[in-house]
Residue frames as a rotation matrix with the C-alpha (Angstrom) as fourth column:
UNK 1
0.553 0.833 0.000 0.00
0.833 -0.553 0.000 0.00
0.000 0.000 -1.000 0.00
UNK 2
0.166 -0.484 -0.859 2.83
0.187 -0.840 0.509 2.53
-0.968 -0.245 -0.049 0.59
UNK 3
-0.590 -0.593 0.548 3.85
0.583 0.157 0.797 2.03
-0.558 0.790 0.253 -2.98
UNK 4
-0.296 0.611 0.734 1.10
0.946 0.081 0.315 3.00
0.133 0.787 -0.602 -3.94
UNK 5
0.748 0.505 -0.430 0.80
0.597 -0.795 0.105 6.41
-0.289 -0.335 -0.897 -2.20
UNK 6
-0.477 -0.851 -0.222 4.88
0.117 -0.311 0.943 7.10
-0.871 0.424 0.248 -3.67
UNK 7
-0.508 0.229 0.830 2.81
0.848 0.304 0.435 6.66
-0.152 0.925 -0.349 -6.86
UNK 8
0.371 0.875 -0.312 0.28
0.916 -0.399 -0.031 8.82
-0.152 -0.275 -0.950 -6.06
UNK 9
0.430 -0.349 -0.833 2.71
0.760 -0.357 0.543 11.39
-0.486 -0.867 0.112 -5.13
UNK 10
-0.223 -0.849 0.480 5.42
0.707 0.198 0.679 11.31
-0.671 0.491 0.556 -7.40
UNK 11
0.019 0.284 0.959 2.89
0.650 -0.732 0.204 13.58
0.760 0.619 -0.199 -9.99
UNK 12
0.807 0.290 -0.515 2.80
0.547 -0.697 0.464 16.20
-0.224 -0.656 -0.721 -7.40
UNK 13
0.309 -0.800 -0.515 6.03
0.481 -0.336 0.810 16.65
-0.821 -0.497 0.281 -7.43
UNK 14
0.641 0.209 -0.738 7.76
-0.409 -0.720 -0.560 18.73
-0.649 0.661 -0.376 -10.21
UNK 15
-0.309 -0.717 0.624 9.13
0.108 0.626 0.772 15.94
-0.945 0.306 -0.116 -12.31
UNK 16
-0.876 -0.012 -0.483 9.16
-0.474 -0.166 0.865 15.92
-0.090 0.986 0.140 -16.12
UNK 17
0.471 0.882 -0.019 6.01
-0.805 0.421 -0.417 14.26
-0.360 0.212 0.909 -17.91
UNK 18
0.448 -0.027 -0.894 7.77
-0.676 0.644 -0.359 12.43
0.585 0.765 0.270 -19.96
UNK 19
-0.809 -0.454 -0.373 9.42
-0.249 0.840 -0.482 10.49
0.532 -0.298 -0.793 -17.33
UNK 20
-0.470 0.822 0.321 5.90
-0.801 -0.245 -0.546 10.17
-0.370 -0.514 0.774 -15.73
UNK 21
0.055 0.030 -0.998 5.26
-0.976 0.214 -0.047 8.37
0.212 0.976 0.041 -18.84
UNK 22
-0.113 -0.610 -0.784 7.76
-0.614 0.663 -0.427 6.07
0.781 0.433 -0.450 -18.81
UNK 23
-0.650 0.105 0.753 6.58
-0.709 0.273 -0.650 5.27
-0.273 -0.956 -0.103 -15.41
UNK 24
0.372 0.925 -0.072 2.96
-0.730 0.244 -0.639 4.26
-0.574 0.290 0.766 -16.55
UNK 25
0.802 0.108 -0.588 4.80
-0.484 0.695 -0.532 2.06
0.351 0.711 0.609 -19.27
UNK 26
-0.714 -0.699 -0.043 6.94
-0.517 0.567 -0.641 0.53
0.473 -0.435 -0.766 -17.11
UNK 27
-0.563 0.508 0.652 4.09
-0.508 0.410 -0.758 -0.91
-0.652 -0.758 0.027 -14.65
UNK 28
0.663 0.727 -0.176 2.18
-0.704 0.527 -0.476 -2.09
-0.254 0.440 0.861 -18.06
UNK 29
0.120 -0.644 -0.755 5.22
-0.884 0.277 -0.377 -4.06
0.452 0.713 -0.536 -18.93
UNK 30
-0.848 -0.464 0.256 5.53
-0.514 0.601 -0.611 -6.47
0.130 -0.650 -0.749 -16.46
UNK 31
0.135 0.980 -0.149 1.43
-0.762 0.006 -0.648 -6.85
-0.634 0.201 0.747 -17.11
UNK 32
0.531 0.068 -0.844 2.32
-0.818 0.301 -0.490 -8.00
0.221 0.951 0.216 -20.81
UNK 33
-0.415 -0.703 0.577 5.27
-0.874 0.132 -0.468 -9.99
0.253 -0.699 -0.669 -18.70
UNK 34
-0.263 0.558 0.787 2.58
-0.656 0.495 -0.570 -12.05
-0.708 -0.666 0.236 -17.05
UNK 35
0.614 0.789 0.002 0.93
-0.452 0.353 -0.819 -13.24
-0.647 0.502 0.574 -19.86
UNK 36
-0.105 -0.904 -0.415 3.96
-0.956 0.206 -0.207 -14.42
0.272 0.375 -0.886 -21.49
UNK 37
-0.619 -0.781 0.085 4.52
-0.581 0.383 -0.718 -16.42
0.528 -0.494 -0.691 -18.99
UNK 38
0.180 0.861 0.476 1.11
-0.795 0.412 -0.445 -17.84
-0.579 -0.298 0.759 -18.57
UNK 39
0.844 -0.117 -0.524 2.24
-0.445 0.395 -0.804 -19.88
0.301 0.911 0.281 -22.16
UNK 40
0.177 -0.930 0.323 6.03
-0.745 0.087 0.661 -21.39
-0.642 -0.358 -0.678 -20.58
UNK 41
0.278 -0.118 0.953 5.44
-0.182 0.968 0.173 -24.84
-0.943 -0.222 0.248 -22.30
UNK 42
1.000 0.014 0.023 5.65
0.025 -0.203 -0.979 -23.54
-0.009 0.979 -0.203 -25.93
UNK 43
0.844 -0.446 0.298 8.47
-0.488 -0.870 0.078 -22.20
0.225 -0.211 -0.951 -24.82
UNK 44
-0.178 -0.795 0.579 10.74
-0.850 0.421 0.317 -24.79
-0.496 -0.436 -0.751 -23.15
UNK 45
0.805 0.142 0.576 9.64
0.270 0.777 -0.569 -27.38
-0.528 0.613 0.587 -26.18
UNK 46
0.871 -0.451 0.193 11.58
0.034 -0.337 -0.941 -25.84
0.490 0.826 -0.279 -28.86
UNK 47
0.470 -0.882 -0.004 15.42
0.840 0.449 -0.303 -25.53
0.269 0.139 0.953 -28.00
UNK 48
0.946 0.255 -0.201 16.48
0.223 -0.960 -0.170 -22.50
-0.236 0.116 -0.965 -27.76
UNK 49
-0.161 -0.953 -0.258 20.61
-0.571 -0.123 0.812 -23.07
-0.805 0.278 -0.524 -28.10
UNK 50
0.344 0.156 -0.926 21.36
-0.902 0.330 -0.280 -24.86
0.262 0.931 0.254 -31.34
UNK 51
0.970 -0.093 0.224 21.73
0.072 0.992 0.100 -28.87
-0.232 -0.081 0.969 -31.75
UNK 52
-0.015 -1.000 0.009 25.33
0.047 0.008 0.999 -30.39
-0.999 0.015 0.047 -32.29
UNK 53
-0.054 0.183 0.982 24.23
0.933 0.359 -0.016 -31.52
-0.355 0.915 -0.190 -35.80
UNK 54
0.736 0.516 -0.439 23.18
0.520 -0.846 -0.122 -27.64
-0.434 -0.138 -0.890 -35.98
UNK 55
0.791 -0.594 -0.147 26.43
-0.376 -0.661 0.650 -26.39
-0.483 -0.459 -0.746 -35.24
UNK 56
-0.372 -0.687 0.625 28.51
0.218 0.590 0.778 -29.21
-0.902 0.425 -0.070 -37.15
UNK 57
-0.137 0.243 0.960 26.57
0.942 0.332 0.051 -28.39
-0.306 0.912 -0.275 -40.56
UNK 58
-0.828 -0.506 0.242 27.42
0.561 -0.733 0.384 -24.86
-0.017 0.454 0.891 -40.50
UNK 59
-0.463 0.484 -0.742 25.03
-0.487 -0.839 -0.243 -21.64
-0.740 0.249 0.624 -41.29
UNK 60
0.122 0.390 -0.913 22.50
-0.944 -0.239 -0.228 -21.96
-0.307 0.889 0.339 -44.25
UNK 61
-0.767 -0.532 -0.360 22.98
-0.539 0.838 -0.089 -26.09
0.349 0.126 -0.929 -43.76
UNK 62
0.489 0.872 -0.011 20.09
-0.624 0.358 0.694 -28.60
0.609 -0.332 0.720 -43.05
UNK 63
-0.176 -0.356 0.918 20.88
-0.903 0.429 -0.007 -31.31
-0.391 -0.830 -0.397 -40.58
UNK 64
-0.921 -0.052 -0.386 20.50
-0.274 0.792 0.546 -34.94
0.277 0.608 -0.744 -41.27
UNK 65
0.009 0.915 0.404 16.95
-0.960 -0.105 0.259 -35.45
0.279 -0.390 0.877 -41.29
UNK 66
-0.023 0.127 -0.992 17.76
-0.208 0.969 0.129 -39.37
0.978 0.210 0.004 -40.58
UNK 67
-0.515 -0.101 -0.851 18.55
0.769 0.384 -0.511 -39.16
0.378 -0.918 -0.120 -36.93
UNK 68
0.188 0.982 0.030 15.72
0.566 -0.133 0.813 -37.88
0.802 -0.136 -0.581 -34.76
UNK 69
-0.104 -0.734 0.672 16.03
-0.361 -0.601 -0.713 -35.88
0.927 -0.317 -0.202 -32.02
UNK 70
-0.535 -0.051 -0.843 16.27
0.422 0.848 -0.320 -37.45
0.732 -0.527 -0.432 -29.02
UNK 71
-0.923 0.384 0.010 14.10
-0.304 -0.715 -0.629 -34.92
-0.234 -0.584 0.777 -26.95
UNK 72
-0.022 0.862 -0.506 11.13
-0.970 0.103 0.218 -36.28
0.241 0.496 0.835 -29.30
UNK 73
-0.339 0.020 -0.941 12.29
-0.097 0.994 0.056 -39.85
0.936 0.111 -0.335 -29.64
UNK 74
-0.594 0.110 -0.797 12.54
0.636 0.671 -0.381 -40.33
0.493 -0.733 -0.469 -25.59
UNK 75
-0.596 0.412 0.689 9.92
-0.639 -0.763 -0.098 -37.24
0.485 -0.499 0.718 -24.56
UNK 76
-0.960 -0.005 0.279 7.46
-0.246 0.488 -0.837 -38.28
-0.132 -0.873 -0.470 -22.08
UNK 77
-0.121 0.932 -0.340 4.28
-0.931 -0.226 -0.287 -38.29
-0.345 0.282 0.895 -24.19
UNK 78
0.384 0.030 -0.923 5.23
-0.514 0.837 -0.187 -40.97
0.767 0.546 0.337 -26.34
UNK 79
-0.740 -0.528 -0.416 6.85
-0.309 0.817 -0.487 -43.24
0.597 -0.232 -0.768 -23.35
UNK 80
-0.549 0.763 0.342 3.25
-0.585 -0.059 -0.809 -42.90
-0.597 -0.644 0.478 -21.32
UNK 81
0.204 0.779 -0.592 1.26
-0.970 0.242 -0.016 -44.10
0.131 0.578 0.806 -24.39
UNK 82
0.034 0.023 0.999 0.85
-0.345 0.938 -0.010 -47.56
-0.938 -0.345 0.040 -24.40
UNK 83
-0.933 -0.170 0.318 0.59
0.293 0.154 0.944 -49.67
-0.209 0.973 -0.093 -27.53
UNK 84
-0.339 0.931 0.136 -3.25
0.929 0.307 0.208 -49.77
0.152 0.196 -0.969 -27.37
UNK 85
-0.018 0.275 -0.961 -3.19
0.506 -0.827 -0.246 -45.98
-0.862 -0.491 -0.124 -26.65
UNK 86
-0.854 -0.465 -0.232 -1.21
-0.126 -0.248 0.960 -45.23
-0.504 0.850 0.153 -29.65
UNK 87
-0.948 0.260 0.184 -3.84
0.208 0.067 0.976 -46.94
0.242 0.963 -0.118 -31.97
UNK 88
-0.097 0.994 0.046 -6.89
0.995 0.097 0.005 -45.75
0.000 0.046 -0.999 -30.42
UNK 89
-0.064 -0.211 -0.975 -5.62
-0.216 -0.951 0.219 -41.86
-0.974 0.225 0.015 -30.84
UNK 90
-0.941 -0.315 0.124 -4.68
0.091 0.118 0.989 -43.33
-0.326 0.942 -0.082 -34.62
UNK 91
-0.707 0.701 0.098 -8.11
0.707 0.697 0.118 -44.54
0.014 0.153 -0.988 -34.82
UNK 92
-0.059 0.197 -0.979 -9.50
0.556 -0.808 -0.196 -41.32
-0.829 -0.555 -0.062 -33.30
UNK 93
-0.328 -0.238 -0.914 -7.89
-0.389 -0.848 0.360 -39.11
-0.861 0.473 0.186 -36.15
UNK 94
-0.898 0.114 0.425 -8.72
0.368 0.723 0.585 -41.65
-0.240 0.681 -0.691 -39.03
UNK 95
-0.045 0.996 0.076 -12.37
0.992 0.053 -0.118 -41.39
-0.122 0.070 -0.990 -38.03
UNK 96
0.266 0.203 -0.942 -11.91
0.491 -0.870 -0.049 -37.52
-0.830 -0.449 -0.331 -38.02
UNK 97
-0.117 -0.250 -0.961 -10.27
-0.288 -0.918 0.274 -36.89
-0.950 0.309 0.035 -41.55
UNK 98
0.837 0.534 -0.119 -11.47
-0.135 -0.009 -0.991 -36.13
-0.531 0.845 0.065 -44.77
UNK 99
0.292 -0.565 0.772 -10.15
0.939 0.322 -0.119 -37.59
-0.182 0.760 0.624 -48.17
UNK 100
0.474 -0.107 0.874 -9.98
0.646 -0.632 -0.428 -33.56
0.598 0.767 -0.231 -49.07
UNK 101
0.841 -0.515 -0.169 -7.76
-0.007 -0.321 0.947 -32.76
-0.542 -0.795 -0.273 -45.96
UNK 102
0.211 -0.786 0.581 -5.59
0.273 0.619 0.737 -35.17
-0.939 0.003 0.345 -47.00
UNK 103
0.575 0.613 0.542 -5.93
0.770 -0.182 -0.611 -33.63
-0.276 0.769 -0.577 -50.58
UNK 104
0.912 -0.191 0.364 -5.12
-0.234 -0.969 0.077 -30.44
0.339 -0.155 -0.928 -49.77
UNK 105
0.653 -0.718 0.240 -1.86
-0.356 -0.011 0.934 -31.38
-0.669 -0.695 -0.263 -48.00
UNK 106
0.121 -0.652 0.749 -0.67
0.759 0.547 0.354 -33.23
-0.640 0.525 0.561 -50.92
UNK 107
0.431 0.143 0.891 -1.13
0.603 -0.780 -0.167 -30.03
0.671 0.610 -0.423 -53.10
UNK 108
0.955 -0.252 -0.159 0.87
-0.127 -0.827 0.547 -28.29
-0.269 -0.502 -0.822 -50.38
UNK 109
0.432 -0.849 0.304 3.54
-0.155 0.262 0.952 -30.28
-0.888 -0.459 -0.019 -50.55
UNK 110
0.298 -0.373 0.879 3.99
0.950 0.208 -0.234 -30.82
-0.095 0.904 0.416 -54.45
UNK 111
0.894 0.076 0.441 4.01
0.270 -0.878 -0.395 -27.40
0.357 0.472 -0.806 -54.41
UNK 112
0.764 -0.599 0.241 6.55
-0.584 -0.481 0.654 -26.72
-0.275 -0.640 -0.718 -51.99
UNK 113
0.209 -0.564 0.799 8.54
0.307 0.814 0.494 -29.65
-0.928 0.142 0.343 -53.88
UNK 114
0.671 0.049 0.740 7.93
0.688 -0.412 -0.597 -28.08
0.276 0.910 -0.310 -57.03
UNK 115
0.896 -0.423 0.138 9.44
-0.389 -0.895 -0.221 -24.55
0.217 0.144 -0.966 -55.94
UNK 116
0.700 -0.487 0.523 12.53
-0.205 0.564 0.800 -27.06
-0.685 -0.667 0.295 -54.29
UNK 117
0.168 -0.234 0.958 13.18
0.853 0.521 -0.022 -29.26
-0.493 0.821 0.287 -57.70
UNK 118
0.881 0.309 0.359 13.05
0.459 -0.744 -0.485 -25.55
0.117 0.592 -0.797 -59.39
UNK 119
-0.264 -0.868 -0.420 16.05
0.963 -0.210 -0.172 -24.68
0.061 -0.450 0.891 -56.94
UNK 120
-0.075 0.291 0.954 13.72
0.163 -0.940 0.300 -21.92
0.984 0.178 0.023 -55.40
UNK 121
0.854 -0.390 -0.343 14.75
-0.303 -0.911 0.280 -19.62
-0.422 -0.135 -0.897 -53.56
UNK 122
0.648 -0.712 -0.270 18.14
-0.008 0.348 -0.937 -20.09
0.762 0.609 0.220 -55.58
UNK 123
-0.064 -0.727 0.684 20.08
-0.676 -0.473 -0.566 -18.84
0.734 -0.498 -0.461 -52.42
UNK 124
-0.385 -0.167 0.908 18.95
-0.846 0.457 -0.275 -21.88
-0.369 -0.874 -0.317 -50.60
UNK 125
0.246 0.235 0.940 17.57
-0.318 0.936 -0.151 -24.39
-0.916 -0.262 0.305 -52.98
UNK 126
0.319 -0.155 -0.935 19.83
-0.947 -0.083 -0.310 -24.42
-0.029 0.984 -0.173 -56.21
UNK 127
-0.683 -0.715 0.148 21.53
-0.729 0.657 -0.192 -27.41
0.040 -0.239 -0.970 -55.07
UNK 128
-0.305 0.734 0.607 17.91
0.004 0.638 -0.770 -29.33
-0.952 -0.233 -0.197 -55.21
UNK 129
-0.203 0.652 -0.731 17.44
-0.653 -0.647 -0.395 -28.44
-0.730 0.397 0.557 -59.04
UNK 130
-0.699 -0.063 0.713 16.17
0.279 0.894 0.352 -31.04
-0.659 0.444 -0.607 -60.90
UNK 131
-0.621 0.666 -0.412 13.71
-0.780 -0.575 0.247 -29.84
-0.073 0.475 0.877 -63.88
UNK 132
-0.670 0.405 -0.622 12.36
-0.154 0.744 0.650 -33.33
0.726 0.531 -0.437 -64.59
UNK 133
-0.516 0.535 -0.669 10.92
0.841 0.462 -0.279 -33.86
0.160 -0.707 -0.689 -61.05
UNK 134
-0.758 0.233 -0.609 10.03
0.130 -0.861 -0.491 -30.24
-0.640 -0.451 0.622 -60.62
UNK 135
-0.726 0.465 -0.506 7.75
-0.642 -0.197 0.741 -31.03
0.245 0.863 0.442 -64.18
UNK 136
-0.239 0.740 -0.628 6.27
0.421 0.662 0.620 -33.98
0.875 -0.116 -0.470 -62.54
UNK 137
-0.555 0.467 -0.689 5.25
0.452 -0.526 -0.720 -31.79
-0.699 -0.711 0.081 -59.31
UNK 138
-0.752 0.133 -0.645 3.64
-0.192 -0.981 0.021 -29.40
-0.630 0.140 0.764 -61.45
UNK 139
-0.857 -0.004 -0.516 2.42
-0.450 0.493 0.744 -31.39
0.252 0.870 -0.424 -63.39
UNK 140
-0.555 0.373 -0.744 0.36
0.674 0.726 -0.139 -33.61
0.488 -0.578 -0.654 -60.70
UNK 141
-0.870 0.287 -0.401 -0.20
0.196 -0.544 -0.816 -30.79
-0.452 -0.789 0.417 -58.95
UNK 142
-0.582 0.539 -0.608 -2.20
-0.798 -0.238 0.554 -29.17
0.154 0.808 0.569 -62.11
UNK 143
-0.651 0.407 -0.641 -4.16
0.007 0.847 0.531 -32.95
0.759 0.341 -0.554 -62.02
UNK 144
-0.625 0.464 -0.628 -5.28
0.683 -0.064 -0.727 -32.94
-0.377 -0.884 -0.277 -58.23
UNK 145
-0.697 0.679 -0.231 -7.03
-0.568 -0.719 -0.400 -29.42
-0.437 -0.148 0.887 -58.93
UNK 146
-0.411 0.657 -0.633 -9.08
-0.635 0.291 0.715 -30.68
0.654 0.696 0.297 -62.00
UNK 147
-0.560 0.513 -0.651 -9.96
0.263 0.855 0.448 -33.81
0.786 0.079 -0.614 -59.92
UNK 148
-0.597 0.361 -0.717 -10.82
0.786 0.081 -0.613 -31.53
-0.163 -0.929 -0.332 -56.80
UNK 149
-0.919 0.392 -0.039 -12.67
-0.375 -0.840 0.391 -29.15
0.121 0.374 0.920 -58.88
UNK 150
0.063 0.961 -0.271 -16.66
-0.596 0.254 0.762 -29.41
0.801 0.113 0.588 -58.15
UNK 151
0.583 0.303 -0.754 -15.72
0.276 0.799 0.535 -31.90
0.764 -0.520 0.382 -54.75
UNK 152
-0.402 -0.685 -0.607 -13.33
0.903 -0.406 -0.140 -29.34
-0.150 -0.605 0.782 -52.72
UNK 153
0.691 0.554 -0.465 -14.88
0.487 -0.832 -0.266 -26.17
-0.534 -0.043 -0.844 -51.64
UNK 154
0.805 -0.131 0.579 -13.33
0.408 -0.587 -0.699 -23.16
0.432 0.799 -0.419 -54.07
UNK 155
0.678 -0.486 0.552 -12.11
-0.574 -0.819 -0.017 -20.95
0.460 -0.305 -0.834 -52.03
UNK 156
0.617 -0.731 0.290 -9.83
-0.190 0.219 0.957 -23.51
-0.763 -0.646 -0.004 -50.56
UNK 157
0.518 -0.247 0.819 -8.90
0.768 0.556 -0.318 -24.57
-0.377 0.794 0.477 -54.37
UNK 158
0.951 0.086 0.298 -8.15
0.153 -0.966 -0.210 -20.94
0.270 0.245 -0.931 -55.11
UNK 159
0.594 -0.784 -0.181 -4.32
-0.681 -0.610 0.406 -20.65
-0.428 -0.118 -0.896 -53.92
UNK 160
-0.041 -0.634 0.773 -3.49
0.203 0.752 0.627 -23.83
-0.978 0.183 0.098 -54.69
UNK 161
0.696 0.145 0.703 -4.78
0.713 -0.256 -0.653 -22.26
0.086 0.956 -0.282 -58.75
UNK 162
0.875 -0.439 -0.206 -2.67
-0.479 -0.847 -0.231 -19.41
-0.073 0.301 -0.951 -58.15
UNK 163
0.284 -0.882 0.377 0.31
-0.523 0.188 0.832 -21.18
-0.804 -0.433 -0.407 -57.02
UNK 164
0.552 0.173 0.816 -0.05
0.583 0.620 -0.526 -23.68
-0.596 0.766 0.241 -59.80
UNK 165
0.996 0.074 0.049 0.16
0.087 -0.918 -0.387 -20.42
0.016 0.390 -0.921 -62.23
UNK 166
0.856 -0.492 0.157 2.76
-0.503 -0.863 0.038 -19.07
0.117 -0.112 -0.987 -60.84
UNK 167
0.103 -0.544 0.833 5.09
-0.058 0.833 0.551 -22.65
-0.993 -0.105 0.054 -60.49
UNK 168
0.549 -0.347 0.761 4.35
0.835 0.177 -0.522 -23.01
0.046 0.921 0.386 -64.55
UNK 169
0.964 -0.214 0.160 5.27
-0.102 -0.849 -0.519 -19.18
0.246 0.484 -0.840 -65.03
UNK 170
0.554 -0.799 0.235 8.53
-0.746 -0.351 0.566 -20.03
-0.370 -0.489 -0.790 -63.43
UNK 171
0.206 -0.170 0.964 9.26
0.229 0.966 0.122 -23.55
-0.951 0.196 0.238 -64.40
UNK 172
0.598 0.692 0.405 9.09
0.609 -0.063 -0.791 -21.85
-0.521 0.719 -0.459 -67.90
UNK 173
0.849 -0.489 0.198 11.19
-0.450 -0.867 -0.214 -18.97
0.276 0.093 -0.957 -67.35
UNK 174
0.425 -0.782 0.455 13.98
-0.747 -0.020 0.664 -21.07
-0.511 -0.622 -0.593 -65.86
UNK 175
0.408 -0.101 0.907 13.59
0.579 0.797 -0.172 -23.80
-0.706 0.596 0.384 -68.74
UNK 176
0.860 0.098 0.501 14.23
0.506 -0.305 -0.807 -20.86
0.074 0.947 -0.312 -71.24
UNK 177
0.585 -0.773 0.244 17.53
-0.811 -0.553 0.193 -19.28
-0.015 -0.311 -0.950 -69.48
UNK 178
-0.234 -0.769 0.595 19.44
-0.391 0.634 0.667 -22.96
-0.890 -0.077 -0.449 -69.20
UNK 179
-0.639 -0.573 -0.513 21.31
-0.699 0.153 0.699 -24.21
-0.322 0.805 -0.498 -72.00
């Protein structure tokens, strides 16, 4: 309670506004603080120093995606489950998704394979360019719409048309610049 009457006070006195201010947005900080910190578990999942693999493969370097990380492999979620947990969670999600989820995800991923095989961004995927596979992403991709046209709501079809687009318009332009 005293604090609060120093508060009180403090405008009386003949101090600057602006450091008044900075009071007022000091006390909201530690507010914003709180809530932060309501969320820790997001937080202490993710790493936050880098892996050895990380650090051994350099800047602007993927890791080996063969060996898992061992935080996941031995985490406590997965050593609690039983076997018969596992497959009634499996079961669970089965019974919960749609052929046009599952749809849609493949049409993310050609795409995002497509722009890969293209060696797009060049500054991080030239070393993936392959035109032949990057023709059969684009390709497929271009097939999925047509077959999810009229049985996949539009407006979810809609980026996956632009993207399409915008994969040939490249795929094109980068076929006509190499020997």
């Amino acid at each position: 309670m005293p604090e609060k009457k120093n508060d009180k006070e403090t405008p009386k006195t003949k101090e600057d506004p602006k450091s008044a201010g900075a009071k007022k947005t000091a006390a909201k900080k530690p507010a914003a603080k709180k809530s932060a910190e309501k969320k820790p578990e997001k937080k202490t999942e993710a790493p936050e120093k880098p892996t050895e693999e990380e650090i051994e493969a350099g800047p602007g370097e993927e890791k080996p995606a063969a060996e898992p990380e061992p935080e996941r492999v031995h985490g406590t979620e997965k050593e609690e489950l039983s076997e018969e947990e596992f497959r009634s969670l499996v079961e669970e999600s089965l019974e919960t998704v749609t052929v046009a989820d599952i749809v849609l995800t493949m049409m993310n991923q050609l795409a995002s394979v497509g722009y890969m095989k293209m060696g797009l961004p060049e500054s991080v995927n030239l070393k993936y360019r392959d035109f032949t596979q990057a023709g059969l992403a684009i390709d497929t991709l271009e097939a999925m719409i047509k077959g999810a046209e009229d049985k996949v709501a539009e407006d979810l079809l809609q980026p996956f048309k632009g993207t399409l687009a915008n994969l040939q318009m490249n795929f094109f332009q980068l076929k006509r610049g190499q020997p």
